[in-house]
C-alpha positions as CSV (number, residue, x, y, z in Angstrom):
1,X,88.8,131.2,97.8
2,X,88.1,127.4,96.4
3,X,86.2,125.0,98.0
4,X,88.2,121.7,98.3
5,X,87.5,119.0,95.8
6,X,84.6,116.5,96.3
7,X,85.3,112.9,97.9
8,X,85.0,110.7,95.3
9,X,83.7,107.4,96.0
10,X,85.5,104.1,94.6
11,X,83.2,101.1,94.4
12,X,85.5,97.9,94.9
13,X,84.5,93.9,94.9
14,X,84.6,91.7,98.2
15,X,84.5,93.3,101.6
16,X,87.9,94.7,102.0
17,X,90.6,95.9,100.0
18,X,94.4,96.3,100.3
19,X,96.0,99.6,100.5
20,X,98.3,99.4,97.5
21,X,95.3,97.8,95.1
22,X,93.5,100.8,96.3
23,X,95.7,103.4,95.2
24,X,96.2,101.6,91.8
25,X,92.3,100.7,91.3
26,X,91.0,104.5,92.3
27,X,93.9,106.3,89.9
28,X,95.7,108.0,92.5
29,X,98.9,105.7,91.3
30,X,99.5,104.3,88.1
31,X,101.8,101.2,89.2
32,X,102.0,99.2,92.1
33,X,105.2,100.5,92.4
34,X,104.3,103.8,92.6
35,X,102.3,102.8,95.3
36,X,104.6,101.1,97.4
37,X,107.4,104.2,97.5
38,X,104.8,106.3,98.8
39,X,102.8,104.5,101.1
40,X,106.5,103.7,102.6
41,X,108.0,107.7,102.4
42,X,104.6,108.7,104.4
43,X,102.8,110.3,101.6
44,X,99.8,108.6,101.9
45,X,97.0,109.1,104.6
46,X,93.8,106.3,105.9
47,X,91.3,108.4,107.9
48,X,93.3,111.5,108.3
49,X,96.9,109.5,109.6
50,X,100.0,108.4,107.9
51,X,99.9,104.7,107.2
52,X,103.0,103.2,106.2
53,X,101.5,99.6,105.4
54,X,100.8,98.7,101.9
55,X,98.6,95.8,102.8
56,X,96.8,97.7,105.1
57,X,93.4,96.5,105.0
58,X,91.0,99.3,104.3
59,X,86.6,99.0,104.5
60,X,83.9,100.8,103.3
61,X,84.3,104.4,104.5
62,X,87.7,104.6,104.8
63,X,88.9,107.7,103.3
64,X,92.3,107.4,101.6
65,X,94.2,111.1,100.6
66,X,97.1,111.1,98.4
67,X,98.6,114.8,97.2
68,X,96.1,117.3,97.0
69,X,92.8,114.2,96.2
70,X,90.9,112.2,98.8
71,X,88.8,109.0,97.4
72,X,86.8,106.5,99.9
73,X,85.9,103.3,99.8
74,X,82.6,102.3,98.6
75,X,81.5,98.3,99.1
C-alpha cells in the first residue's frame, strides 16, 4: 500500500488569491481555461468541498485538491 502524496505548499504574493490564478500559478492547470471548465463541472475541491466559484477567494491554508494532487496556500 502507498502513502498519499505530500501537500505541497504554493507560496503566492498579497494576502489572498483567486481560485482560477491558483490552479494556473501552482501547475495543477495549464490555462485559465482549463481552470474555469473544471472549477464549473465540480472537479475541483477548497478544504475538502466542491467549490464551483472561480473567483473564489482562497487564504493561507487553504487546501485546494484537483485529480489525484492537493497543493495549499502558503502567504
Amino acid at each position: 500500500m502507498t502513502s498519499p502524496d505530500p501537500i505541497e505548499d504554493i507560496p503566492v504574493d498579497g494576502e489572498v488569491i483567486r481560485l482560477g490564478q491558483f490552479l494556473k500559478l501552482s501547475g495543477l492547470l495549464d490555462s485559465g481555461g482549463n481552470a474555469k471548465e473544471v472549477i464549473i463541472d465540480g472537479y475541483v475541491t477548497v478544504n475538502g468541498e466542491v467549490d464551483r466559484r472561480r473567483g473564489r477567494q482562497l487564504h493561507g491554508g487553504d487546501l485546494v485538491t484537483f485529480e489525484d494532487r492537493t497543493v495549499r496556500v502558503r502567504i
